[in-house]
C-alpha positions as CSV (number, residue, x, y, z in Angstrom):
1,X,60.2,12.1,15.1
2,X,59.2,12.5,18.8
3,X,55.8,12.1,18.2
4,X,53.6,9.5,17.7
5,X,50.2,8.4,16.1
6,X,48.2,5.5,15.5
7,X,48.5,3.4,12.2
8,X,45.5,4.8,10.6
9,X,46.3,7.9,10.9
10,X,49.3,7.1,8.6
11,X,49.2,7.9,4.8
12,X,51.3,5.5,4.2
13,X,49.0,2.5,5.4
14,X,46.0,4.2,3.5
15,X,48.0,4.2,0.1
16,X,49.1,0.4,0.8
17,X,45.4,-0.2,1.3
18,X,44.4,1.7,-1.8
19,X,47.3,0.0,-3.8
20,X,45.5,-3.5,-3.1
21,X,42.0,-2.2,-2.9
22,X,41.6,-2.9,-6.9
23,X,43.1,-6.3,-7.3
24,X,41.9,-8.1,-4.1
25,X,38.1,-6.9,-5.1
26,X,39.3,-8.3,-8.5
27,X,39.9,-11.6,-6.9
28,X,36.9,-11.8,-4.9
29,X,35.0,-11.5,-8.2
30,X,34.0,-7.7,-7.6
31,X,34.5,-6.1,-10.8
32,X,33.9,-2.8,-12.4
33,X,33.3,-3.8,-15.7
34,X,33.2,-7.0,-17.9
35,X,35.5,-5.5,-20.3
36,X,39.2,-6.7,-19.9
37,X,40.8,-3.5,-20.9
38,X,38.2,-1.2,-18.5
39,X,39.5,-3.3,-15.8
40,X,43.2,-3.3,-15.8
41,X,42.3,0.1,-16.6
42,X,40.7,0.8,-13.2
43,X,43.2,-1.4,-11.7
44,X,46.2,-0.3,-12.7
45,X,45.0,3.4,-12.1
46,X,44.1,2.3,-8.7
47,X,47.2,0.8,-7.8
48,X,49.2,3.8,-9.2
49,X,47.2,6.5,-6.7
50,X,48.0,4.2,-3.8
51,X,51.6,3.9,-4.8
52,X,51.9,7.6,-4.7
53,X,49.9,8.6,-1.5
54,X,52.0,6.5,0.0
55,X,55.2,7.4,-1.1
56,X,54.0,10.9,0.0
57,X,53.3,9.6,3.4
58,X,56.2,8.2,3.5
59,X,58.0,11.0,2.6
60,X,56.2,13.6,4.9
61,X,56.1,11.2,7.5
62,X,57.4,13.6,11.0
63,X,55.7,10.9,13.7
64,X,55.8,7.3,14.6
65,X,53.4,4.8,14.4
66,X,52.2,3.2,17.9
């Protein structure tokens, strides 16, 4: 890791940023449906694809952020 690159360039800030995307839009009354079970739904599915882009960021990670 020689190299480096800016922090949005990094998958692993986008998938931190995806991972709270759901619930802070949640808590700032943005919602994608009125049913209960829809939303944790979208939430929980939300949270899980930004958990794994970045754990695959951080994992193919070859530069530093600077």
């Amino acid at each position: 890791m020689d190299e480096t690159k800016s922090l949005l360039a990094s998958k692993t800030f986008w998938g931190i940023m995806i991972c709270l995307l759901a619930p802070v839009l949640s808590k700032l009354g943005l919602r994608v449906s009125d049913d209960a079970t829809i939303q944790m739904v979208a939430e929980t599915l939300t949270s899980t694809l930004g958990a794994v882009v970045a754990i695959y960021g951080r994992i193919t990670a070859d530069k530093l952020i600077a």
